[in-house]
C-alpha positions in Angstrom: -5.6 -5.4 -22.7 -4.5 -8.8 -23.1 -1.6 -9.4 -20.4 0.2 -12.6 -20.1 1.2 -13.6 -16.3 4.5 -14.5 -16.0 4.7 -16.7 -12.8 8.7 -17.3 -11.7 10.4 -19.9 -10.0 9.6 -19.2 -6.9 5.8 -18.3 -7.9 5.2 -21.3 -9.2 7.3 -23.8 -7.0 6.8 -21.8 -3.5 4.9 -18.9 -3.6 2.0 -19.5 -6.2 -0.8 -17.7 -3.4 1.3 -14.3 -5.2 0.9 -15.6 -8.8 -2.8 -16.4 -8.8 -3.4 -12.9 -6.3 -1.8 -11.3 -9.8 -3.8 -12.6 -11.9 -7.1 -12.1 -10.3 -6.3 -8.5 -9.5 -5.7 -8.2 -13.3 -8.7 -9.8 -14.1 -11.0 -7.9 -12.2 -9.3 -4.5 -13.1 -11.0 -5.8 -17.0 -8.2 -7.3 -18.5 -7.8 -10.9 -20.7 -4.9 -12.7 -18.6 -3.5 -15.8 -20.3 -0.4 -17.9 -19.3 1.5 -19.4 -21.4 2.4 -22.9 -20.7 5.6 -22.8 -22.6 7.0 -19.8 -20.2 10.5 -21.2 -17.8 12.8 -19.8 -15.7 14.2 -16.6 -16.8 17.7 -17.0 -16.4 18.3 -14.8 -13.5 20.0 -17.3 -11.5 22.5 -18.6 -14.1 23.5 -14.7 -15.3 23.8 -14.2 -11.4 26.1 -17.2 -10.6 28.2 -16.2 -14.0 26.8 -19.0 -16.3 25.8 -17.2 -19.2 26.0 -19.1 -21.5 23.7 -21.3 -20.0 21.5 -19.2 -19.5 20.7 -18.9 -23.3 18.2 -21.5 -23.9 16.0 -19.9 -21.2 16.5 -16.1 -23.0 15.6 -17.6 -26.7 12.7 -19.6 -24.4 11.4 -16.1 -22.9 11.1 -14.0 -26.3 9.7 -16.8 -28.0 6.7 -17.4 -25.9 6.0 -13.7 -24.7 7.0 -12.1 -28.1 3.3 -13.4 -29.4 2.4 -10.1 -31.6 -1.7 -10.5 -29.5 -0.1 -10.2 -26.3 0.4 -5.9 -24.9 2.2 -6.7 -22.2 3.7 -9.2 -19.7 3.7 -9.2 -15.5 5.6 -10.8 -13.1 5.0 -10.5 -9.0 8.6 -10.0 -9.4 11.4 -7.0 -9.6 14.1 -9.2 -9.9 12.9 -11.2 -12.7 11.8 -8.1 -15.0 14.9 -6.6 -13.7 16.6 -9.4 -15.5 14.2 -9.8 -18.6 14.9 -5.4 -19.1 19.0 -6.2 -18.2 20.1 -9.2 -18.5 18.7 -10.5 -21.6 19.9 -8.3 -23.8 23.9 -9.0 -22.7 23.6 -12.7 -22.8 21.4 -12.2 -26.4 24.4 -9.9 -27.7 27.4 -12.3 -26.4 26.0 -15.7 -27.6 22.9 -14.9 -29.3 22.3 -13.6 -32.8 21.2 -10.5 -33.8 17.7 -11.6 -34.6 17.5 -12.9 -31.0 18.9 -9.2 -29.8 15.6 -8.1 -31.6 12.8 -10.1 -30.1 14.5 -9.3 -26.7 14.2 -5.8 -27.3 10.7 -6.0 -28.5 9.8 -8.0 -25.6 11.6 -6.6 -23.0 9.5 -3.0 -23.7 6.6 -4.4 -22.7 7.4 -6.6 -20.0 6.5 -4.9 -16.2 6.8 -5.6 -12.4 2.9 -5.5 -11.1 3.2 -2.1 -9.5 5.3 -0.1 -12.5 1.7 -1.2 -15.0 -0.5 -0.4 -12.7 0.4 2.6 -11.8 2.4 3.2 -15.3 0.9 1.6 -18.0 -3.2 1.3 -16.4 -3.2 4.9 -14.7 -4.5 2.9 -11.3 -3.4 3.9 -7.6 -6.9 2.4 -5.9 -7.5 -1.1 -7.3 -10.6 -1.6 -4.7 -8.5 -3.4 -2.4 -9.5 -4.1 1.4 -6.8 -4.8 3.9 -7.7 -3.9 7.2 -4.4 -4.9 9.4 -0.9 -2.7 10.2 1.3 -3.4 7.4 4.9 -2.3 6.7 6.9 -2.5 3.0 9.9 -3.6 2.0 11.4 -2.3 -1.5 13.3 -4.9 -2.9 16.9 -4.1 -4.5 16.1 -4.9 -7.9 12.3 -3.0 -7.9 14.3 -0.2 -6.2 17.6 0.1 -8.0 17.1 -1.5 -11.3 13.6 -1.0 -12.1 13.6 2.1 -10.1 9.9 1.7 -9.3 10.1 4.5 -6.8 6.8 4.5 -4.6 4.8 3.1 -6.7 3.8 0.3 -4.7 3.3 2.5 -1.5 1.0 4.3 -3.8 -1.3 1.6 -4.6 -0.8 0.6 -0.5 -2.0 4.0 0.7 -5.2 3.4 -1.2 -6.3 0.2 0.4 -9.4 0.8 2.3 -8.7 -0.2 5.8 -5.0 -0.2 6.2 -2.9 1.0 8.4 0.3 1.5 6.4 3.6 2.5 8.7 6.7 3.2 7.4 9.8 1.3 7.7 12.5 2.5 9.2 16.0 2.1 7.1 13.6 0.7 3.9 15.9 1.1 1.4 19.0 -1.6 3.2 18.7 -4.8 1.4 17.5 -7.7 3.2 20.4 -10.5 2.9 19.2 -12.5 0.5 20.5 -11.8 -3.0 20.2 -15.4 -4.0 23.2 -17.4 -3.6 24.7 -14.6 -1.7 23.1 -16.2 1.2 24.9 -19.5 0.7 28.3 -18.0 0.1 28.6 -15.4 2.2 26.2 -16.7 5.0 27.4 -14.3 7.8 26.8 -11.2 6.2 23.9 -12.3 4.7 22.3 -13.4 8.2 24.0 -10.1 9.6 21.6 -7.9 7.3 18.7 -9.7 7.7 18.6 -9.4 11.4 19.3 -5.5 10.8 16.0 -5.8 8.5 14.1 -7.6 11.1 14.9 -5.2 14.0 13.6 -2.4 11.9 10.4 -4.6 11.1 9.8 -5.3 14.6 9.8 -1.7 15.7 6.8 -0.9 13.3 4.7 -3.4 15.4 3.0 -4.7 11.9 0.9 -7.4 11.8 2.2 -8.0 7.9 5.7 -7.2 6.2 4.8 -7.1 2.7 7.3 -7.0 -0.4 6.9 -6.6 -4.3 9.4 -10.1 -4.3 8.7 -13.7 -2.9 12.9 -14.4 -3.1 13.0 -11.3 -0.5 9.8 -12.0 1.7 11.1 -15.8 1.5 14.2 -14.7 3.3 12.8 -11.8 5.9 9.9 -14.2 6.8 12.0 -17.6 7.5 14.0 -15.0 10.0 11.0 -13.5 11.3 9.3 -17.0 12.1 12.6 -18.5 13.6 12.4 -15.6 15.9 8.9 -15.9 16.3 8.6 -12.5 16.0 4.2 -12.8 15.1 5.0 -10.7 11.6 3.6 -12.6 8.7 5.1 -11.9 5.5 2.4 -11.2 2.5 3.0 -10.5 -1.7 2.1 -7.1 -2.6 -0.2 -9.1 -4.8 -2.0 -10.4 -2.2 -2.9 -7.1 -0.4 -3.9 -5.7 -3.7 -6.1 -8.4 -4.5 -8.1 -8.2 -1.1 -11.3 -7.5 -0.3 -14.2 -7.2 1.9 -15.9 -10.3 0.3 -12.5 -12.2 -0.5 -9.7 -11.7 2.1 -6.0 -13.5 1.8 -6.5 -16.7 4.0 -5.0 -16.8 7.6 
């Protein structure tokens, strides 16, 4: 297949180690992966904040440069970002778009997947050849969980890493805190959930949290090192793309 890598924001400002893991994994699974250079910021944050108007531009930028006819499918390290290409674009296309841009969002939009949903979805893979040999715990994200409703597809592809020792987390489904500019706003509830998140991390004893979102690990991991808790946080990404001859750097 020829899939084009959507990177994010936060992939390709802060977190790129997730974005290039991606596209790697992709690659040696036998697929073309091409990036666009024209792709930007999906919107998310302006829909979110209730600018959507503004957040046109970046829709009509979206379907235009992953609507290409030769590419079969786009993927982002990111449930919040194909949670708001599949939801989001749509209601800001219909409200101040036209009706031509409501089509290339739709056709886009069908083919547009978080990394675990086309694996395990669209490419019929659990075991991607991955090596990981350290105690890891996951974190479902809100928007892979409720939006995309993923389900355990990424603890499928986690249970087949040779060398992992995978432990549940307890209260997995609470959200984390971050939700963005939630933080900012409402800064005490926010910092109240993560240390509820972090408690439950701590009691797993993993070496790694890992999470299908940057935005979420971003936020569990700056809590975790403040605390100096000795959890790293790591992209699903990255665990997937392990193995014994290329591990994720210390």
């Amino acid at each position: 297949m020829r899939v084009a890598l959507f990177a994010t924001c936060l992939g390709d400002t802060l977190f790129p180690n997730a974005v290039k893991a991606t596209a790697l994994l992709l690659a040696r699974l036998g697929h073309e992966v091409v990036f666009p250079d024209s792709q930007t910021c999906c919107g998310q944050m302006h829909v979110n904040t209730g600018y959507q108007p503004d957040a046109l531009p970046l829709v009509e930028n979206y379907a235009g440069t992953f609507g290409d006819p030769s590419i079969d499918a786009v993927v982002a390290p990111s449930g919040s970002c194909v949670g708001s290409v599949r939801h989001q674009h749509e209601i800001v296309a219909s409200r101040y778009g036209s009706a031509s841009l409501c089509g290339r969002v739709n056709t886009v939009k069908a083919k547009t997947y978080e990394l675990s949903e086309f694996l395990v979805d669209v490419l019929g893979v659990t075991d991607v050849g991955a090596y990981f040999p350290h105690r890891v715990t996951y974190h479902p994200t809100c928007h892979s969980l409720r939006m995309l409703r993923v389900g355990d597809k990424p603890l499928q592809l986690l249970r087949a890493v040779r060398g992992i020792d995978l432990v549940e987390l307890p209260e997995a489904d609470s959200c984390c805190g971050f939700g963005g500019t939630f933080a900012l706003k409402n800064a005490e509830t926010s910092t109240a959930m993560l240390a509820d998140k972090i408690r439950n991390v701590s009691t797993t004893g993993a070496e790694f949290c890992s999470a299908s979102d940057s935005s979420c690990l971003m936020h569990i991991g700056g809590g975790m090192s403040r605390l100096q808790t000795g959890t790293r946080t790591i992209h699903l990404a990255e665990i997937l793309c392990a193995t014994e001859s290329k591990a994720v750097p210390a």
